[in-house]
VEXGU-758432 format. One record per residue (C-alpha): x, y, z; residue in one letter. Coordinates in steps of 0.001 Angstrom, whole numbers, plus 500000, padded with zeros to 6 digits. Layout:
! VEXGU-758432
XYZa/...
This chain:
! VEXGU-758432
050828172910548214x/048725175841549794x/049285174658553120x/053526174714552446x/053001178039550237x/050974179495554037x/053926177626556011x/056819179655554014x/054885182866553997x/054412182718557492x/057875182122558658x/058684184847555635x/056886187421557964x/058336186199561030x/061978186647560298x/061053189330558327x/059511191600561912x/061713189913564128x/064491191956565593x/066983192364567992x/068603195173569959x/072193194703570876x/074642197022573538x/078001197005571650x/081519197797573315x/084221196977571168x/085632198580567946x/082677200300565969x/083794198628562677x/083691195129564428x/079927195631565929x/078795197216562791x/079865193992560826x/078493191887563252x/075180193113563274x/075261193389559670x/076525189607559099x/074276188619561150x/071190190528559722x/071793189220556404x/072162185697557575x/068726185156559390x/066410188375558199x/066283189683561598x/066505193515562066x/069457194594564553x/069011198005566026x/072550198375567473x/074121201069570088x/077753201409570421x/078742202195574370x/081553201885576629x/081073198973579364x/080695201275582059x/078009203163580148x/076183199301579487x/075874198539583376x/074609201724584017x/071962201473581724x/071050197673582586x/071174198427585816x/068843201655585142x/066677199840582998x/066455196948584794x/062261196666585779x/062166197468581918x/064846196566579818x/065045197797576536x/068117195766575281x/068763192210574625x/071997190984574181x/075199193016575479x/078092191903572680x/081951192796573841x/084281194609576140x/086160193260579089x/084298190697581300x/084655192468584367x/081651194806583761x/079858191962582563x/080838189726585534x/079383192918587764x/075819192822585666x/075878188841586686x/076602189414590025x/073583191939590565x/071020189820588294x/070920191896585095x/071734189124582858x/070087185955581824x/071748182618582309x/072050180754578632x/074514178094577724x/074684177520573807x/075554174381572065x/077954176048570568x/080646176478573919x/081858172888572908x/083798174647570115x/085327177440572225x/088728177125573907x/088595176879577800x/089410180244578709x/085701181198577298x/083899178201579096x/085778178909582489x/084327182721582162x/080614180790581539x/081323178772584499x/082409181342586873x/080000183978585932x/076840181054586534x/075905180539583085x/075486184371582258x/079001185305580670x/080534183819577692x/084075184740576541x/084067185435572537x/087717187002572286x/090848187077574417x/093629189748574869x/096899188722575957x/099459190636578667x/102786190950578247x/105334193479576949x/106533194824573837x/110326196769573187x/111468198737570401x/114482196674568796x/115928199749567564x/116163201338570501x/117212198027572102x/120539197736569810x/121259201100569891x/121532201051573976x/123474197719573328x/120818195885575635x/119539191930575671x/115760191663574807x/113540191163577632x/111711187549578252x/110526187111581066x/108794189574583731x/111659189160586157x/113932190848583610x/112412193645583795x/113884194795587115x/117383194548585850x/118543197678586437x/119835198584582736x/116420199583581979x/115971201991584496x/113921204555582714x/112946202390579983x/109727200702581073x/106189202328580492x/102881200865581900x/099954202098583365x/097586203689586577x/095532201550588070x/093527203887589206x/092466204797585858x/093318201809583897x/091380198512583563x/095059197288581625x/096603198256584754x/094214196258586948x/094488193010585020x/098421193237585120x/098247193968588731x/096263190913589629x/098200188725587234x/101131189482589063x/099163188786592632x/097750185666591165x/101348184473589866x/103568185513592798x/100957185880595762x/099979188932597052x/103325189714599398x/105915188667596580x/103802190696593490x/103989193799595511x/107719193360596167x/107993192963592459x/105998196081591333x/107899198283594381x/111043197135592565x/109449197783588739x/108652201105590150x/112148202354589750x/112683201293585995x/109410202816585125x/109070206306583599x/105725207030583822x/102257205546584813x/100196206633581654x/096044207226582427x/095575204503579395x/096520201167578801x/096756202029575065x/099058204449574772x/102661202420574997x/101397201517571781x/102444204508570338x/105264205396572888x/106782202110572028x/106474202956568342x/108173206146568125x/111018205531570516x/109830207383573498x/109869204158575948x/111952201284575212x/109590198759576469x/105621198964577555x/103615196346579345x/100302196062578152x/097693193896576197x/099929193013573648x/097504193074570950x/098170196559571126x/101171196011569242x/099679194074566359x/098777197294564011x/101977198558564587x/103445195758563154x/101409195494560189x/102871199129559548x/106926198209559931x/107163199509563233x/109899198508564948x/107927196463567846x/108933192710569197x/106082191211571836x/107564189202573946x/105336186330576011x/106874186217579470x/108587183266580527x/106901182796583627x/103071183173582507x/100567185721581906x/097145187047582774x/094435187654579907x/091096189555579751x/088201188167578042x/086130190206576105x/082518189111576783x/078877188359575941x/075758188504577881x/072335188132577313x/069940190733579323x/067114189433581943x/063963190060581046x/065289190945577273x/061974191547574844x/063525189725571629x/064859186250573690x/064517184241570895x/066182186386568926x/069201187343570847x/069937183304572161x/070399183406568104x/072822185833567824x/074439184193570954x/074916181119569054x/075742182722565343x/078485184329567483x/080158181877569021x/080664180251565504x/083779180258563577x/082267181599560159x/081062184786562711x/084492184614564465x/086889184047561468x/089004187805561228x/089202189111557697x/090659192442558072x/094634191864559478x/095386195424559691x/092798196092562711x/092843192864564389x/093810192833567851x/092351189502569381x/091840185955569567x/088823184529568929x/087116182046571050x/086371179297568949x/089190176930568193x/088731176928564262x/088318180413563199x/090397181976561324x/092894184234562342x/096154186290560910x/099231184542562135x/100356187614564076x/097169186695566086x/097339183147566070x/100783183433567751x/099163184644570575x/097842181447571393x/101436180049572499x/101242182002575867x/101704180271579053x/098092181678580480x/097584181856584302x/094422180270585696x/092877183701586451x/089981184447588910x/087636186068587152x/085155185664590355x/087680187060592849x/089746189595590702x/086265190570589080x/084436191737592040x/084259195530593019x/085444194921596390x/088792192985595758x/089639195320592749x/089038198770595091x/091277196994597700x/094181195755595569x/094144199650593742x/094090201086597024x/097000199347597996x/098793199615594938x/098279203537595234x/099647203637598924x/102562200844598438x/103842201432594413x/102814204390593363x/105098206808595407x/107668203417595973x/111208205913596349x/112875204891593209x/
C-alpha cells in the first residue's frame, strides 16, 4: 500500500510540474481552448503565445541554438514546411495519423516526418444570389465560367504579392492546367476582375454586402456569413480545387519533448478536433470522425487536387511564380 500511495504521489508531482510551451497561429479563441482542454485533461501547465506564422519562423529560426518553444500548433503549412526545410523542427509520427484523412498524412510525408496537417481550408468561390438574380445571371460552377464575359466587373480575388490566399489559388491553377494554360486563364480572369484586394479575407465581406458579385477565396470564409443570413452560395468548382493545410510541428531541440509529442497526439484526436462553436468555424478537421457543423462537413465533397506542398511550398518556386504573375497578370490590358 505505501509503495502504490509513493507511486501515485509521485506521478501526482510529475504531471503536476510538467509543462509545455506552445507557438499558436490560428484564431485566439481556438488556441486558448486548446491549451485549456488540454491542460485540464493531463495536469500539464501550457504557457501559450499567440503569433502570426511569419513571426513563428523568425523566432525558431532566431532561437534555434536555444529554443525556448516546443510545439508550433496552426497556420498554413507553408511556413511550417520552410522551418522543416532549414531543420527547426523535430521529426515525430504519432499513432494517431491512422485516423486522419490523407490530405494530413501526405503533408507528414512530404515535409519528412516534421509536419502534420490538423485542419484544411478549401478554395473556391462564393456569389451573392441576390445580386446574381437581380443582374439576371446563371450561378457560377466551375472555374472556367468565370471568364464568361457577363461578369466582367463582377469577380474579386486577391495580390499575390501580399496574399498567401492568392498564392495557393495561383498554384492550384498551375498545378490543374500547367503552367502555360493557368497563366492564359488568369490573363483572361484579369479582365472580369475588379480589384486585387491586399487580403484574402476581405471578399468575405465584399461578397456580403453586394460590392462584388463573386470572390474567390478559401471558402470557409463564407461560413460565418452564412450562419448570419447573408446572402452567400459557395460553389466547389467543377474541375477541382487546391487546399491549404493548417499545420503542426514539433520544435528541435524543444525542452518539454515529452510533453509536447502529448499534445501532438491529444490533437490529432477527434474529442480535441470535434468543433462545438458553429458560428466561428471555418475548417475541416483532420481526423475522419470529429465532429463538425454540416456547413463544414460539406466541404469535404470537393474534388481536391493532388497539391505539391514540397514544390509550391518552397521559397524559390513561390518568388518565381509571384514574379511572374506580377509581370504577366497583373497589368494583363483588360
Amino acid at each position: 500500500m505505501k509503495r502504490l500511495l509513493a507511486a501515485t504521489f509521485l506521478l501526482f508531482c510529475t504531471a503536476s510540474h510538467a509543462q509545455l510551451n506552445i507557438l499558436c497561429s490560428t484564431d485566439a479563441d481556438w488556441c486558448e481552448s486548446k491549451a485549456r482542454e488540454f491542460s485540464v485533461q493531463t495536469g500539464v501547465k501550457v504557457n501559450l503565445s499567440r503569433k502570426a506564422t511569419g513571426e513563428v519562423f523568425a523566432q525558431l529560426k532566431a532561437e534555434s541554438a536555444n529554443p525556448k518553444a516546443d510545439l508550433w500548433y496552426g497556420g498554413t503549412h507553408d511556413p511550417h514546411l520552410q522551418a522543416a526545410n532549414e531543420g527547426l523542427l523535430q521529426p515525430y509520427v504519432s499513432g494517431n495519423m491512422k485516423d486522419q484523412y490523407p490530405w494530413s498524412a501526405d503533408l507528414l510525408t512530404q515535409s519528412g516526418d516534421q509536419v502534420a496537417g490538423i485542419y484544411r481550408i478549401t478554395l473556391g468561390f462564393g456569389f451573392n444570389r441576390d445580386l446574381l438574380a437581380k443582374k439576371g445571371l446563371t450561378a457560377p460552377a466551375c472555374w472556367s465560367d468565370l471568364l464568361k464575359p457577363e461578369f466582367k466587373g463582377d469577380i474579386e480575388t486577391s495580390n499575390p504579392t501580399t496574399s498567401g490566399t492568392a498564392y495557393t489559388i495561383l498554384a492550384t491553377l498551375v498545378q490543374m492546367m500547367g503552367e502555360d494554360k493557368a497563366f492564359a486563364y488568369l490573363r483572361a480572369l484579369n479582365k472580369n476582375v475588379n480589384r486585387y484586394t491586399s487580403s484574402g479575407t476581405a471578399q468575405r465581406q465584399s461578397v456580403a454586402r453586394g460590392e462584388s458579385l463573386i470572390g474567390i477565396t478559401f471558402l470557409d470564409e463564407f461560413i460565418p456569413e452564412q450562419y448570419v443570413n447573408a446572402p452567400i452560395e459557395i460553389v466547389l468548382p467543377c474541375e477541382g480545387t487546391g487546399y491549404s493545410v493548417g499545420a503542426m510541428s514539433i520544435v528541435k531541440g524543444a525542452r518539454n519533448l515529452d510533453a509536447a509529442k502529448k499534445f501532438y497526439d491529444w490533437a490529432l484526436t477527434a474529442e480535441a478536433q470535434t468543433i462545438r462553436d458553429q458560428t466561428k468555424v471555418i475548417a475541416i478537421p483532420s481526423n475522419r470522425a470529429a465532429i463538425a457543423p454540416d456547413r463544414v462537413k460539406a466541404l469535404e465533397k470537393a474534388k481536391l487536387i493532388s497539391y505539391d506542398f514540397a514544390k509550391y511550398g518552397a521559397s524559390s518556386e513561390r518568388k518565381r511564380l509571384i514574379e511572374k504573375w506580377d509581370r504577366e497578370v497583373k497589368n494583363a490590358p483588360r
